[in-house]
N, C-alpha and C positions, 0 to 999 in steps of 0.2 A: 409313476415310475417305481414306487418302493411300497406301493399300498399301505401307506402306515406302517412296515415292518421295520424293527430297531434296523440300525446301522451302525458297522463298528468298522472305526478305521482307525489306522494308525499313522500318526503324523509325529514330524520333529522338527525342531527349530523355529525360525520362522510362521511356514503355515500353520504349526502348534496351536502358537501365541494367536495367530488372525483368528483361525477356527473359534477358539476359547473364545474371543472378544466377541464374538458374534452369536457366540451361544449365551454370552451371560447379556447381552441385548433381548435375547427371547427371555430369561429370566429372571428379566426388570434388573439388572448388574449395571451399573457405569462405575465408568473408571475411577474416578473419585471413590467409587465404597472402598476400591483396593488400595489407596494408597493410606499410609501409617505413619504415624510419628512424628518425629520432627517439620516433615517433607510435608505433610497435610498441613498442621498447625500453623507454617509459616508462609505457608501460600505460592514456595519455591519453586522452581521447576525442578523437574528429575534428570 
C-alpha cells in the first residue's frame, strides 16, 4: 500500500494516545516504562 514510504498523519485525542500505544509496541515501549513516581513505586492504579 505505502511501499515503505514515511507517513505523516495527524491525529488528536483519543486516537492520539491508541496510535502512540501501538507505535511504542513496535519500539519494544510498555506501559509500565511510562509511568513515574509515586504511581510506579507503590504499585497503585492511575
Amino acid at each position: 500500500m505505502f511501499d515503505g514510504l514515511p507517513v505523516r498523519l495527524s491525529l488528536k485525542g483519543l486516537p492520539a494516545i491508541i496510535f502512540q500505544h501501538e507505535i511504542d509496541h513496535l519500539d519494544g515501549v510498555l506501559f509500565i516504562d511510562k509511568v513515574v513516581g509515586e504511581t510506579r513505586a507503590s504499585g497503585t492504579a492511575i
